[in-house]
N, C-alpha and C positions, 0 to 999 in steps of 0.2 A: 865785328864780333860784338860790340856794346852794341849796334844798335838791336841784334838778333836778341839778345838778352834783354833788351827792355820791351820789344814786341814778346817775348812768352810771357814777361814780367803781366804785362797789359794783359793778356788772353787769359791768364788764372786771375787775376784779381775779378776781371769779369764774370769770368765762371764762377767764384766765390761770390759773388754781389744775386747773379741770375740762382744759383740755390737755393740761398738768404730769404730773396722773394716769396721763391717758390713756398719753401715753408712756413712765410710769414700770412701767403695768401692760403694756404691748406690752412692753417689753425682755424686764421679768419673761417673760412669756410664752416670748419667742425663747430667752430660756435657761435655758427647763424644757425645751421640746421640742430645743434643740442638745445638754443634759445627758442624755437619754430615748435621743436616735440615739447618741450615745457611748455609755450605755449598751448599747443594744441592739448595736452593732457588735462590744464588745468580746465580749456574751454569746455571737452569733451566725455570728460570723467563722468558723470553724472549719463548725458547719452548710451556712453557704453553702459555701464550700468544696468540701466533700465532694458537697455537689448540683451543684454545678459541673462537679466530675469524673466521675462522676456522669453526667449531662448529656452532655458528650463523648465520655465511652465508650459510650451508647447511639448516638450519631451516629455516631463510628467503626463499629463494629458496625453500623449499616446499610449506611452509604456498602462494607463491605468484600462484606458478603451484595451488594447494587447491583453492584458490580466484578464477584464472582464470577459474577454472573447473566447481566452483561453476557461476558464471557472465554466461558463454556459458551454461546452464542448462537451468539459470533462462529465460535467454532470448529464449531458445527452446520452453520450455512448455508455456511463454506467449505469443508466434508467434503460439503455437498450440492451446490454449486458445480464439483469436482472430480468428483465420479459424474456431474452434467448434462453437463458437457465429455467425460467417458468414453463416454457417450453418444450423445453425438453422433458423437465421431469415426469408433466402433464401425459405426454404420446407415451412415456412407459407406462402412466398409470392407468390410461383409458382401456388395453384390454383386460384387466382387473375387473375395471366396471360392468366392462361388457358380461366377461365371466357371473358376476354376480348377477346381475340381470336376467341372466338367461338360467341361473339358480332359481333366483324368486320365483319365473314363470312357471319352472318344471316342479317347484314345489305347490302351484295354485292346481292344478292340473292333477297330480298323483298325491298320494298320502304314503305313501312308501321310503322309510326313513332311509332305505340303502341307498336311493337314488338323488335323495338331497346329500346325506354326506359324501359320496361320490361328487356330485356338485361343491359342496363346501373346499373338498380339498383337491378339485381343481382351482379354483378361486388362492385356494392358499398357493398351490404350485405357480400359478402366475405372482404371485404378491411375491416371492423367495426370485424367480427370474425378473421380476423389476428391478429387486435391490441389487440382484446381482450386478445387471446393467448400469445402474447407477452407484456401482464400489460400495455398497452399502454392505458392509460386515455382521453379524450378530456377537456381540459378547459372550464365550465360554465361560458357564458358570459351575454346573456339576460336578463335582468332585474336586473345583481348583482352589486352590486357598484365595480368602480374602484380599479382596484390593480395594483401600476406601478409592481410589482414584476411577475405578472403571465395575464400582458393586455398591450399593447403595443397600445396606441390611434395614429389613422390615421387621426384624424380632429374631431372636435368638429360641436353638432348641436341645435340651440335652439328648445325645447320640452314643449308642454303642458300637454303632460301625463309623461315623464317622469321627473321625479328632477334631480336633478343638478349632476352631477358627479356619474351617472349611464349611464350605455352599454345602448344604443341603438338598436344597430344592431351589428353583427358580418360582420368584412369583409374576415376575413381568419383566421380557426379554430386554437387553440392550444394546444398542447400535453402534459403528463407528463407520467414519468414513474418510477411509485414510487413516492420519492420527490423530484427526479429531474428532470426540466423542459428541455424539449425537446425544444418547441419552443412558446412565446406567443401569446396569440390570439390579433390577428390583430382587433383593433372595433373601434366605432363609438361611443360618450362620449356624453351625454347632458350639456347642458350649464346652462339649466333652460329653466325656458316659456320668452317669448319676452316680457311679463308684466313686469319679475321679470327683467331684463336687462333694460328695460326703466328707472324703478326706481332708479335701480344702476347709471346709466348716468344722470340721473336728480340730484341725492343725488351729 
C-alpha cells in the first residue's frame, strides 16, 4: 500500500513539474513574438506609412478621374437634351413658316386684301395649334381682376363699366406653360368711373 501511494505521489508531482513547463515555455513564447511585432513596427512604421499614402492617393486619383468622367457625361446628355427640346419645338414651328411663305407669295401675285387676311389667319391658326402642342397657355385678361404675378399694367384708365382694378383691354398677350410663366400679359387697369375719383379728390 505505501509503495502504491508513493508511485501516485511521483506521477502528480510530475504532472505538476510537465504544466509548470508548459506555461513557462508558452509565456516565453508570447514574449518573443510581442518582442518580434515591436520589433517589426518600429522597423516598419514608416513603410507602411508611405503605402498608406500611397494607397490613398491612388484612390483619390481614381474617385477624381470617376468625377471628371461622371461632370463630362452629365454635361453631354444635357447639351443633348437641350438640341432634342430645339427640336422639337423647331418641327411645331416650321409649318407656321410655311404658312407664311405661302402668304407672302399669294399676296405678290393678287392685291386683294380678303385673300391676304384669309392668309394672315391661317398663319395665326397654325401659331395657336403650335402652342397648343407645345402646352403653351395664353393668359386671361378681359374683364379678370388684376394679378401683379401673371399681368404686367402699361397705364391705368378711368372706366364706367369697368371697376376699379380690373383689365380693360389687353395690350400684349401672355403665356404660360404649365406653371411657369413665360411672359405677362401686358394690359390696361381701370381706375374706377371719373364719379368715383371725384369723390376720392373732394373727400
Amino acid at each position: 500500500m505505501k509503495n502504491d501511494d508513493l508511485k501516485a505521489d511521483k506521477k502528480k508531482s510530475y504532472k505538476i513539474v510537465q504544466n509548470r513547463d508548459k506555461t513557462t515555455d508558452g509565456k516565453k513564447e508570447s514574449k518573443v513574438k510581442k518582442t518580434s511585432m515591436r520589433k517589426k513596427s518600429r522597423k516598419d512604421i514608416i513603410k507602411d506609412l508611405q503605402k498608406e499614402v500611397h494607397d490613398n492617393n491612388d484612390k483619390l486619383i481614381r474617385l477624381r478621374a470617376e468625377f471628371d468622367n461622371y461632370r463630362k457625361r452629365t454635361q453631354r446628355e444635357m447639351s443633348e437634351l437641350r438640341t432634342f427640346t430645339k427640336i422639337g419645338t423647331i418641327e411645331e414651328i416650321l409649318p407656321v413658316k410655311d404658312q407664311f411663305q405661302m402668304a407672302m407669295a399669294a399676296s405678290n401675285s393678287s392685291d386683294d386684301l380678303a385673300t391676304l387676311k384669309q392668309g394672315m389667319n391661317m398663319i395665326l391658326g397654325e401659331f395657336d395649334r403650335c402652342f397648343d402642342n407645345l402646352s403653351i397657355k395664353p393668359i386671361e385678361t378681359l374683364g379678370k381682376k388684376f394679378d401683379p404675378n401673371i399681368h404686367e399694367a402699361i397705364s391705368t384708365e378711368s372706366s364706367n363699366d369697368i371697376e376699379e382694378e380690373f383689365i380693360i383691354r389687353e395690350w400684349k398677350a401672355g403665356y404660360k406653360i404649365g406653371d411657369h410663366l413665360l411672359r405677362p400679359a401686358s394690359v390696361v387697369v381701370s381706375r374706377g368711373s371719373e364719379s368715383d375719383e371725384t369723390k376720392q379728390e373732394s373727400e
